[in-house]
C-alpha positions in Angstrom: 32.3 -7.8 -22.1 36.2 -8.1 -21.8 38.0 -6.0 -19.5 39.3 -3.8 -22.4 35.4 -2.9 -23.6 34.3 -2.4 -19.5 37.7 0.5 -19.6 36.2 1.9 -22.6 32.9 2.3 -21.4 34.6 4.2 -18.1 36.2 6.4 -20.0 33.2 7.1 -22.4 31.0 7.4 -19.3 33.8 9.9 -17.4 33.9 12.5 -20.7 30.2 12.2 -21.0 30.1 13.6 -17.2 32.1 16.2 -18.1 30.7 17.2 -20.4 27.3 16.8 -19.5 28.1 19.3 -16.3 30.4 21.3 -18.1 27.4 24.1 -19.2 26.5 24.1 -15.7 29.2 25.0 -14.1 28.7 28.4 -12.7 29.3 27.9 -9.2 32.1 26.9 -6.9 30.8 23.7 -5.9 29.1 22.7 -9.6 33.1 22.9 -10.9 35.2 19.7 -11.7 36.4 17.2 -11.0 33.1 15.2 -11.7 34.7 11.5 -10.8 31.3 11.6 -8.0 29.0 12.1 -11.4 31.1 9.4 -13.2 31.2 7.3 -10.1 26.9 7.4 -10.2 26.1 7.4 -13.5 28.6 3.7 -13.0 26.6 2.6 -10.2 23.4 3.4 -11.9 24.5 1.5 -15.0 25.2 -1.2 -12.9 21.3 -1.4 -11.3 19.5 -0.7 -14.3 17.2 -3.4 -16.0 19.5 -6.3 -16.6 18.0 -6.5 -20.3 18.4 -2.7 -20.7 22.3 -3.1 -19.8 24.4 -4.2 -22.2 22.5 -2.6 -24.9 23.2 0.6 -23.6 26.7 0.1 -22.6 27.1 -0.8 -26.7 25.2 2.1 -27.5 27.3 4.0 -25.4 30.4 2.4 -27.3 29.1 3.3 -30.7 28.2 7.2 -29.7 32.0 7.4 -28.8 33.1 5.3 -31.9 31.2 7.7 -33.7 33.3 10.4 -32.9 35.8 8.7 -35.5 33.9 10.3 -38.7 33.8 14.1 -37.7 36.9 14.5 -35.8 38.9 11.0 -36.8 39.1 9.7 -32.7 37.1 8.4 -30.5 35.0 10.8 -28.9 36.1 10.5 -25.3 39.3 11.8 -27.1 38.6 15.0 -28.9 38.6 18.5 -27.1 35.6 19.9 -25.5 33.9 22.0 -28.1 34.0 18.6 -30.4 32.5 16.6 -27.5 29.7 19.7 -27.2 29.2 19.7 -30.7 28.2 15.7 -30.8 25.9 16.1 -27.8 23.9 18.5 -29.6 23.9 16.4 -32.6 22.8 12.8 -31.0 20.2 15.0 -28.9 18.7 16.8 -31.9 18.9 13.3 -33.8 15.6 11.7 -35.7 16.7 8.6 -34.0 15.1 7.8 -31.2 17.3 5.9 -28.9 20.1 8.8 -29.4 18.0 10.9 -28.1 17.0 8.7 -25.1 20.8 7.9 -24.6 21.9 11.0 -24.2 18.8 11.8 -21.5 19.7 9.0 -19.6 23.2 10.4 -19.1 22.2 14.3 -18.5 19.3 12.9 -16.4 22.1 11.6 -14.0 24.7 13.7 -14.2 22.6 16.5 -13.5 21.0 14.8 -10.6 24.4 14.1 -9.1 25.6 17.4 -9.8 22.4 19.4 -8.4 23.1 17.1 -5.0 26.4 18.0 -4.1 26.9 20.3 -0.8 27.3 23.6 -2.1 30.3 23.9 0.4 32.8 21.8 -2.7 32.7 19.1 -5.4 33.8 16.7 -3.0 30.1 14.9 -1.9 27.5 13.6 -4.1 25.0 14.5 -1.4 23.2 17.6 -1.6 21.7 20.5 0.7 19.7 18.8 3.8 21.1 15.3 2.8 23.9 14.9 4.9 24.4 11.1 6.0 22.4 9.9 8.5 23.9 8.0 11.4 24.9 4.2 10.8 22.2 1.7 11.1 22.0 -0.4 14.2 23.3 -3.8 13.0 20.2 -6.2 11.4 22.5 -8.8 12.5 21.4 -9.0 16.3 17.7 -9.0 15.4 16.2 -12.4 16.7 14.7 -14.3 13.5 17.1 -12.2 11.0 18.3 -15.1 8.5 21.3 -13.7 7.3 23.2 -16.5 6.1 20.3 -19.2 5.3 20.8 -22.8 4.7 20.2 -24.7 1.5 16.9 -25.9 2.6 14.1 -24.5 4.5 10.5 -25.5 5.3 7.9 -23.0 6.5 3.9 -23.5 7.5 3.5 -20.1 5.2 5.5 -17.7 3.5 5.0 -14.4 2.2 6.9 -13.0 -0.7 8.1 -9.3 -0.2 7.8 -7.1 2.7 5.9 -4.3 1.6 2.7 -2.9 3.3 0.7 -6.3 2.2 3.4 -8.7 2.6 4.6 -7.0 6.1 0.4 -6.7 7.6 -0.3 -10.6 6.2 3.0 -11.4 7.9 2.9 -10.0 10.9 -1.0 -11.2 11.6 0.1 -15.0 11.0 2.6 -14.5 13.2 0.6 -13.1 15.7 -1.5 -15.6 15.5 0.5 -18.5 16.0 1.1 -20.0 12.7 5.4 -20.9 11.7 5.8 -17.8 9.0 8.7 -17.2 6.8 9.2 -13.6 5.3 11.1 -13.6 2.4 12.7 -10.0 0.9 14.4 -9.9 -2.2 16.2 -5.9 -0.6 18.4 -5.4 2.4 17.1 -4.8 5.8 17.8 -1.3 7.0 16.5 1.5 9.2 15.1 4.5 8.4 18.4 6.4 9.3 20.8 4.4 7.5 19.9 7.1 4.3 18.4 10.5 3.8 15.2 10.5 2.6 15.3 10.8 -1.4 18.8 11.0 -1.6 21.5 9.6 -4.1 22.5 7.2 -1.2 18.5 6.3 -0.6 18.3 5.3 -4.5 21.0 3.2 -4.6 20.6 1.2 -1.4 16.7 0.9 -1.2 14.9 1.5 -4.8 14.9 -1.6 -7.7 17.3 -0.6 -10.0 18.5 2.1 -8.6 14.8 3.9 -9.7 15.8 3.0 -13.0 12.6 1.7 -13.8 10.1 2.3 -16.7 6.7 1.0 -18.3 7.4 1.0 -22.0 4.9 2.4 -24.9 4.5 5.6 -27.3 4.8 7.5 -23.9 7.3 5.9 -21.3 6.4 5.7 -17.8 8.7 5.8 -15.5 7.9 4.6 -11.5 9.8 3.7 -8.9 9.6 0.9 -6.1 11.1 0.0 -3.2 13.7 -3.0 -3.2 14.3 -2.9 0.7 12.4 -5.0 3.5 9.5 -2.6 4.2 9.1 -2.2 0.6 7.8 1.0 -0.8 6.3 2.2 2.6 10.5 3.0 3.5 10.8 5.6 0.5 7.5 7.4 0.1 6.0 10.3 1.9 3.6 8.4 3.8 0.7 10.2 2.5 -2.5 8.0 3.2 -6.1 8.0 1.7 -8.9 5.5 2.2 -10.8 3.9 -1.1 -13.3 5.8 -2.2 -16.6 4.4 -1.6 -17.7 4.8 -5.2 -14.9 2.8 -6.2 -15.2 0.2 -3.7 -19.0 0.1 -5.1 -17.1 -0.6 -8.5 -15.3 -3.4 -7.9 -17.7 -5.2 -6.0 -20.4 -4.7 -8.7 -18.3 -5.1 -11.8 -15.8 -7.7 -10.5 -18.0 -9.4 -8.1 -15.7 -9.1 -5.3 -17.4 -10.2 -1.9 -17.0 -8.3 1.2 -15.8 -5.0 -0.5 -18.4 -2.2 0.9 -17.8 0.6 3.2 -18.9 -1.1 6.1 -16.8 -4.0 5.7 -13.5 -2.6 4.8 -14.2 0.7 7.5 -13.0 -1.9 10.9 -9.6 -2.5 8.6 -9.2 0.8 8.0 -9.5 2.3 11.2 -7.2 -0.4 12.8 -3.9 0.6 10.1 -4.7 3.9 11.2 -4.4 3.7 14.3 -1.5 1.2 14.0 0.5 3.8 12.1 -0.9 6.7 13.6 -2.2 8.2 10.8 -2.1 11.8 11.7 -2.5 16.0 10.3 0.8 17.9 9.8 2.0 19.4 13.4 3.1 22.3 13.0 3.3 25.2 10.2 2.0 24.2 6.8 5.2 24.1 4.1 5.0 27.6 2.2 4.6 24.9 -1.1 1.8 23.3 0.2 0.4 26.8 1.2 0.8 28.0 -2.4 -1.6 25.0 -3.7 -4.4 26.2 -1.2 -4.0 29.9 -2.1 -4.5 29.2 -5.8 -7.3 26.7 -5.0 -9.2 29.1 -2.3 -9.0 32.0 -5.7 -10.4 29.6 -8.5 -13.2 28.3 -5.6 -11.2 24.8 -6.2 -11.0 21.8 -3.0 -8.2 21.5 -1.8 -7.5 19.1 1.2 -5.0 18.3 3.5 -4.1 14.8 2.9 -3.1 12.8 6.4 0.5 11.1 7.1 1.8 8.0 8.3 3.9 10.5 11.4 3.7 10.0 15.0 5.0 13.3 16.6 6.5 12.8 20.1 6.2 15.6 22.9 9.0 17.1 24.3 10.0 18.1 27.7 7.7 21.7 27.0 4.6 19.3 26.3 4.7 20.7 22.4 4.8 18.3 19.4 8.2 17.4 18.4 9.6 16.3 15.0 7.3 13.7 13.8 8.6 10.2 12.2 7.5 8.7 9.4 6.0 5.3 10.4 6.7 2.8 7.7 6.9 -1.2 7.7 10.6 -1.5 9.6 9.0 0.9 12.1 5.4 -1.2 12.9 4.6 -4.3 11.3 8.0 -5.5 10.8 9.3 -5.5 14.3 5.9 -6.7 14.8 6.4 -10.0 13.0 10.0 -10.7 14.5 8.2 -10.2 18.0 6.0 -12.4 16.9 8.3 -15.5 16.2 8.5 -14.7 12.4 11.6 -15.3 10.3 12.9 -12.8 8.3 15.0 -13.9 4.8 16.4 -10.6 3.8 18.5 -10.2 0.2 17.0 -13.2 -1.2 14.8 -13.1 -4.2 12.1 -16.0 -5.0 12.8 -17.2 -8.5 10.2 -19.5 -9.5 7.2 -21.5 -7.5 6.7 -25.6 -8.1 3.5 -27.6 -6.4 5.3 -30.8 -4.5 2.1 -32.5 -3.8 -0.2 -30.9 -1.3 2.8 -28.6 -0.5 5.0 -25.5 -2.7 8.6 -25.8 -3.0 10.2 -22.3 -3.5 13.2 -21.7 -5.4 15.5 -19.0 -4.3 18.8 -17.3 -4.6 20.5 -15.4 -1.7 22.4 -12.3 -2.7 25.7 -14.1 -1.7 25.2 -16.8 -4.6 23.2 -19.4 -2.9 20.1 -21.4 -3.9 17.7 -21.7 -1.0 14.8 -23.9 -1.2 12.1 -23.6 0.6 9.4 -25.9 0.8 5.4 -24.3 2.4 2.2 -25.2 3.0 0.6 -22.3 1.9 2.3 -19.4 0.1 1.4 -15.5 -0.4 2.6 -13.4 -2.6 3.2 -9.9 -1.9 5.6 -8.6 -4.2 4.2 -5.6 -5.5 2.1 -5.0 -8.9 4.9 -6.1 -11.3 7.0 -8.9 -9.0 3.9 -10.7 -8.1 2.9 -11.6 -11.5 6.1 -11.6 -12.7 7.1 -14.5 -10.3 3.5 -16.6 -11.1 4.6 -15.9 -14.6 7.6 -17.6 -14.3 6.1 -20.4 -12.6 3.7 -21.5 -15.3 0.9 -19.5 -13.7 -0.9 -17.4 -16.2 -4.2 -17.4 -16.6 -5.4 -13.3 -15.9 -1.7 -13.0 -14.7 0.0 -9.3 -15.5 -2.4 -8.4 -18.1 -4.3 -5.6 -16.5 -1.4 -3.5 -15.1 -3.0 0.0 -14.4 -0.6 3.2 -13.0 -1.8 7.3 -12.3 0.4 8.7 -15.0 1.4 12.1 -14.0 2.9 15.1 -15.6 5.2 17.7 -13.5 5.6 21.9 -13.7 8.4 23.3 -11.8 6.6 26.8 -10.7 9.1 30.1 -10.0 7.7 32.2 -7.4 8.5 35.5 -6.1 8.8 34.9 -2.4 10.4 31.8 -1.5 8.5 29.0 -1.3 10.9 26.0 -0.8 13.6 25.0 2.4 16.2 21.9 3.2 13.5 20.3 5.6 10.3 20.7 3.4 10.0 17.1 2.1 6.7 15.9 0.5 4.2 19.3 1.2 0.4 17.2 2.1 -2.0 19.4 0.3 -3.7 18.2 -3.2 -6.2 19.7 -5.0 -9.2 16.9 -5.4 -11.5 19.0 -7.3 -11.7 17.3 -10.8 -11.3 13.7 -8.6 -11.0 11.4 -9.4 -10.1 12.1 -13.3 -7.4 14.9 -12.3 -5.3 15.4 -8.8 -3.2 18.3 -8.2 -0.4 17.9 -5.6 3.5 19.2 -5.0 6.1 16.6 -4.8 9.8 16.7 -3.3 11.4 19.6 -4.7 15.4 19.6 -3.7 18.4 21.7 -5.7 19.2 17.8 -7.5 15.3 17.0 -8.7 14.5 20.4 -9.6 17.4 21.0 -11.6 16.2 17.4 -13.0 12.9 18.6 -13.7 14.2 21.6 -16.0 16.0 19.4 -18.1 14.1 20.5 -21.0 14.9 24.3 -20.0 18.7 24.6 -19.7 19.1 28.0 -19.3 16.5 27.7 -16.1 18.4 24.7 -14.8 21.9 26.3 -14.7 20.3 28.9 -12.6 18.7 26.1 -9.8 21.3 27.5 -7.2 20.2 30.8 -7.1 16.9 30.9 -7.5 16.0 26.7 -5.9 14.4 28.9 -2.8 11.4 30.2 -5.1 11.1 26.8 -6.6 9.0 24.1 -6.1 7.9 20.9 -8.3 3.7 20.1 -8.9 1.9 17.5 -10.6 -1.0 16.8 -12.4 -1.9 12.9 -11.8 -4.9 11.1 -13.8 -6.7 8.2 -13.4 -6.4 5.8 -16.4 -8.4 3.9 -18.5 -5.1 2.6 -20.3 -3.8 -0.7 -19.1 -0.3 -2.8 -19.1 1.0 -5.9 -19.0 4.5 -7.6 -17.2 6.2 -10.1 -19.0 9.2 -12.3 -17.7 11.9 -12.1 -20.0 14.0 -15.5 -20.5 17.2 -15.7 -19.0 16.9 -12.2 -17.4 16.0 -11.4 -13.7 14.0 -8.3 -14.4 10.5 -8.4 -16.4 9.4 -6.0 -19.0 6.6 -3.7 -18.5 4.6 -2.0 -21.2 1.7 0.6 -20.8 -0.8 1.8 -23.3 -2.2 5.3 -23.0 -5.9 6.2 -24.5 -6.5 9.0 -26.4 -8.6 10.0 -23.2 -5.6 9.7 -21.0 -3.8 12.2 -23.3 -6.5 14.1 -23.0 -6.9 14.3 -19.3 -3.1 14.6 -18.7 -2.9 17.4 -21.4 -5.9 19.0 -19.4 -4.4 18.3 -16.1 -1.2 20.2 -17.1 -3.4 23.5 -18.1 -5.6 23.3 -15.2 -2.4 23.4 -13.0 -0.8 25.8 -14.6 -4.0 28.0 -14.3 -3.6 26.7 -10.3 0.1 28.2 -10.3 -0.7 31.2 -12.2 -3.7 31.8 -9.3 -1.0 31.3 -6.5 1.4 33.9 -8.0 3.9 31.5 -9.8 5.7 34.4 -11.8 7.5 31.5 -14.2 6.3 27.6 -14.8 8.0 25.1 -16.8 6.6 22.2 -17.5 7.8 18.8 -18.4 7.4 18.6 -21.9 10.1 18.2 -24.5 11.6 21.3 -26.2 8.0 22.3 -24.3 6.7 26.4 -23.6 8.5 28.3 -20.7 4.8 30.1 -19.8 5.5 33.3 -18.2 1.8 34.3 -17.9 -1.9 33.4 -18.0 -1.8 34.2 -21.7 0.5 31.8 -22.3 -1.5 28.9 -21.6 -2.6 28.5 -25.3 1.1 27.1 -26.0 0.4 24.0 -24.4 -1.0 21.3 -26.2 -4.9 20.0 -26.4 -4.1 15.9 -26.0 -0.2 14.9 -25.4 1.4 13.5 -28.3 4.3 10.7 -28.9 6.9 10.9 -26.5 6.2 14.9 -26.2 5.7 14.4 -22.3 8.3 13.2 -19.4 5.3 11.2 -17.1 6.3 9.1 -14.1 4.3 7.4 -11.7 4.7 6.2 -7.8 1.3 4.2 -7.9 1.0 0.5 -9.3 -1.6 -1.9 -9.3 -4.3 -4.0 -10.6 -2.1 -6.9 -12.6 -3.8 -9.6 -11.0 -7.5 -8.4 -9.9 -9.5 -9.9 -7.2 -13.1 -11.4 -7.9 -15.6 -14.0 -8.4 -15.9 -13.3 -12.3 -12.8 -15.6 -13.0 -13.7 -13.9 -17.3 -11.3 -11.0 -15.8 -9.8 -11.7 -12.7 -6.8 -13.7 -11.5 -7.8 -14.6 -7.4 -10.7 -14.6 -5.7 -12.3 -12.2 -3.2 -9.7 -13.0 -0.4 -6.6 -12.9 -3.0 -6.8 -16.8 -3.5 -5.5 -17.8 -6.8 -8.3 -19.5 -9.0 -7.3 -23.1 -9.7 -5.5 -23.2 -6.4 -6.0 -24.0 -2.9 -2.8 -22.6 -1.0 -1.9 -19.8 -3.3 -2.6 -16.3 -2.3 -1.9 -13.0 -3.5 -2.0 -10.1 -0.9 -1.0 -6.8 -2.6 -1.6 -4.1 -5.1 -1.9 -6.8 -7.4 -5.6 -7.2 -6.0 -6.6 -3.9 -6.9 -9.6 -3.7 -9.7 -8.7 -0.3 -11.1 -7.2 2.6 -10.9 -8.1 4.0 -7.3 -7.4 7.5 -8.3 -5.9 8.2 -4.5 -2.7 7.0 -3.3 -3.1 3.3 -2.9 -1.4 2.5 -0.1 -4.1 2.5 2.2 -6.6 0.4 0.5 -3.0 -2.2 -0.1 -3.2 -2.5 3.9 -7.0 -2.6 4.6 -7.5 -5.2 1.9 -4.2 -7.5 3.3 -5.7 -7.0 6.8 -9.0 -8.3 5.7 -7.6 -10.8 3.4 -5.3 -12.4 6.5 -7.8 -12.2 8.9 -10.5 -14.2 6.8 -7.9 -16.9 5.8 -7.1 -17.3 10.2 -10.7 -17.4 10.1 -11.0 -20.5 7.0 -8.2 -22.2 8.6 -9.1 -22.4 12.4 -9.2 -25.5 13.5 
């Protein structure tokens, strides 16, 4: 693109955040100038899918060229209530992807808007997101590779430092072997950002959490792209496998090892390695809400524990607890250890050298690293993983079985306030219908509730008054659908499609009524849920306005749970590695990550990711002893 189309698309992008926050503005701190909206929606264009770019940056050129037939210049150029007029038009269009462009630009100019300090239009960064304290430099850690040489040769390394790729990691170490951890995201502390803020998106999330599973019903998820992995931007809510589903996948995918009894050891020692813990302290008045609503409809609802050690003060109370990701444990762990850490580098393909791997790599300052292993493991996540065998030649049960918990939202009005700048992620879900249906409350700032009533306007104008008796819940399924990630040629990021069942429309469909019964039982005077042009349901006779099964694109779903694109077993018909994550056909290939999962869990995943890496690295110390 030539420097002339790049000012074009600035200037299309600046009058689109104008205008985009232009019905909103009806307090001091929502009014212009909107160059911080402009300024993210630029950044965010600049993360997104490298595939998805340029495609929208020319259909971002032809919606302003378009403003040449009605008011004979470009759009960027007419007066505001011509600009209005072609919003409405493009957003009310038959056309699909006029439609989606214009949601992609309201979704983040109203995020950006809804995040700014309500003391002026001057910060991007919203109530309770002020910016942390700078990092203590990476720089001084011992075993940090910043600026790696051309070549490199390892006895093992992992791929991404996740929970499975920091656990394997940090047990080689321990154990004496020559590990190398490579990490495709920067390597920061917990207080270099805010927890879920603009700043937090852009420095730790892929893409700027600008990803999405496509199909009839988009998906979109997020993941962490930060050493640490997803364990740095989630709540740190923890749940062990089911036994029922371990049962499962040992029965149907042969998968040694797998009962209670063996997995209980692994579980107990993460937990006590990141002090799994109860909330300290008073329950969030969200979290409270779920309970109440539960306790009248005779529903279970359980307090689900944390990844939090809470400190005692001087007065022998519990302090402010801290979340206890991977840059917090493990991680340190590993450098301790003897590890080497390869931060901002991204593995590009795998090639077998003989008895050995040779690992082509590209540092974020441009240069190609090779590295050349013994053994390697790769613990990218549930779309890298396969995406990187993919590329490699490996494909055999590779990224065909992709499974997610798609999950529908309801922002809920109350009468008393329910929400507060400290609340976080509230800890109680509603397991009642598990594991088809889960009922939980997810982070519920001024920016993502305002985000949330997208499809309610006149509701979203009015976040700033009324955000205090607001708070966001979800329904989340667990699927039969499946998905696949595919490599796309000459781009870095990998497409990712997801097929819903009729049952899954079903289930989510049910799982939005039997939530909004939930809210209605708690006193929720207002709900709004996340449906296009959907029902604002201001009553218990409402509920026959929402739909029996979700149709086409009707519903906004998202998902923070991946796995299951390369399943573990001894049935090789469906599954890519072995019991221990060892990739059939090879010797000194692993895979050590939600990859390994069989199905849907239908419980955060995060804790069977770590017992099952635990396991996995322990039993390969074990095979490899001398």
């Amino acid at each position: 693109m030539t420097a002339l189309g790049n000012q074009w698309f600035q200037d299309a992008v600046s009058a689109l955040a104008c205008s985009l926050a232009q019905p909103h503005e009806t307090a001091p701190h929502l009014e212009p100038p909107h160059n911080d909206l402009t300024r993210f929606i630029l950044a965010q264009h600049g993360q997104m899918p490298d595939y998805l770019r340029t495609p929208l940056l020319v259909a971002t050129l032809l919606f302003d060229a378009s403003g040449l037939l009605k008011g004979g210049k470009r759009w960027h150029r007419q007066v505001p209530s011509a600009r209005q007029a072609q919003i409405l038009r493009w957003k009310d269009a038959s056309a699909g992807f006029q439609r989606d462009l214009l949601r992609y630009f309201e979704s983040l100019a109203t995020l950006a808007l809804y995040s700014r300090r309500p003391s002026g239009p001057g910060s991007s960064l919203g109530p309770g997101m002020e910016p942390a304290a700078s990092p203590e430099s990476v720089s001084s850690r011992a075993n940090l590779l910043e600026a790696p040489p051309q070549q490199l040769t390892a006895e093992i390394v992992v791929v991404g430092s996740g929970p499975g790729g920091a656990i394997t990691a940090c047990l080689l170490a321990e154990a004496g072997r020559d590990v190398l951890l490579v990490e495709e995201g920067p390597f920061l502390s917990l207080e270099s950002c805010k927890a879920f803020s603009q700043e937090e998106m852009l420095k730790k999330y892929r893409n700027g959490g600008q990803t999405v599973a496509f199909g009839k019903n988009k998906i979109a998820y997020v993941e962490g792209r930060c050493v640490g992995g997803g364990s740095e931007i989630n709540s740190g809510l923890y749940h062990r496998t089911p036994g029922e589903v371990l049962e499962c996948w040992r029965r149907e995918f042969q998968v040694e090892a797998l009962t209670e009894p063996d997995l209980t050891p692994h579980f107990e020692a993460c937990e006590r390695e990141l002090s799994v813990s109860r909330l300290v302290g008073t329950m969030p008045a969200a979290s409270r809400k779920l309970e109440e609503g539960a306790t009248k409809l005779g529903w279970q609802c359980l307090e689900i524990p944390r990844w939090f050690r809470y400190d005692t003060g001087a007065d022998g109370k519990p302090g402010k607890g801290r979340r206890q990701s991977m840059t917090e444990t493990y991680i340190p762990r590993f450098l301790q250890a003897g590890g080497r850490l390869l931060p901002r580098t991204r593995a590009l393909r795998l090639r077998q050298n003989g008895a050995k791997w040779t690992i082509k790599m590209r540092h974020e300052a441009g240069a190609t690293v090779e590295v050349e292993a013994g053994e390697v493991f790769l613990c990218a996540g549930a779309i890298h993983s396969p995406a990187l065998l993919r590329r490699s030649g490996i494909t055999r049960r590779i990224g065909n079985t992709l499974q997610v918990h798609p999950t529908i939202k309801i922002v809920a009005t109350f009468k008393e306030p329910v929400n507060s700048e400290d609340m976080g992620v509230p800890v109680h879900q509603v397991k009642e219908f598990s594991p088809r249906l889960s009922f939980g409350c997810s982070f519920s700032s001024p920016g993502y509730l305002a985000l949330g009533l997208m499809d309610h306007p006149d509701a979203a104008r009015d976040t700033w008054r009324t955000w205090g008796n607001r708070a966001i819940y979800y329904a989340m399924i667990t699927s039969e659908g499946c998905g696949s990630v595919r490599p796309v040629p000459e781009y870095r990021d990998p497409l990712v499609r997801y097929v819903l069942t009729e049952r899954d429309r079903r289930n989510l469909a049910d799982g939005l009524r039997k939530l909004a019964r939930l809210l209605f039982a708690a006193g929720a005077t207002a709900l709004y849920p996340t449906l296009a042009r959907g029902p604002v349901l201001r009553g218990s006779e409402c509920m026959s306005k929402l739909p029996e099964i979700l149709s086409d694109g009707l519903a906004n779903l998202m998902t923070v749970h991946l796995f299951s694109s390369c399943p573990m077993g001894e049935d090789r018909a469906r599954c890519a590695t072995d019991s221990f994550g060892k990739v059939h056909g090879f010797k000194n290939l692993f895979v050590n990550d939600a990859s390994l999962l069989c199905t849907a869990p239908g419980v955060n995943p995060q804790g069977s990711i770590m017992a099952l890496a635990r396991r996995n690295a322990l039993h390969y110390l074990e095979q490899t002893a001398n």
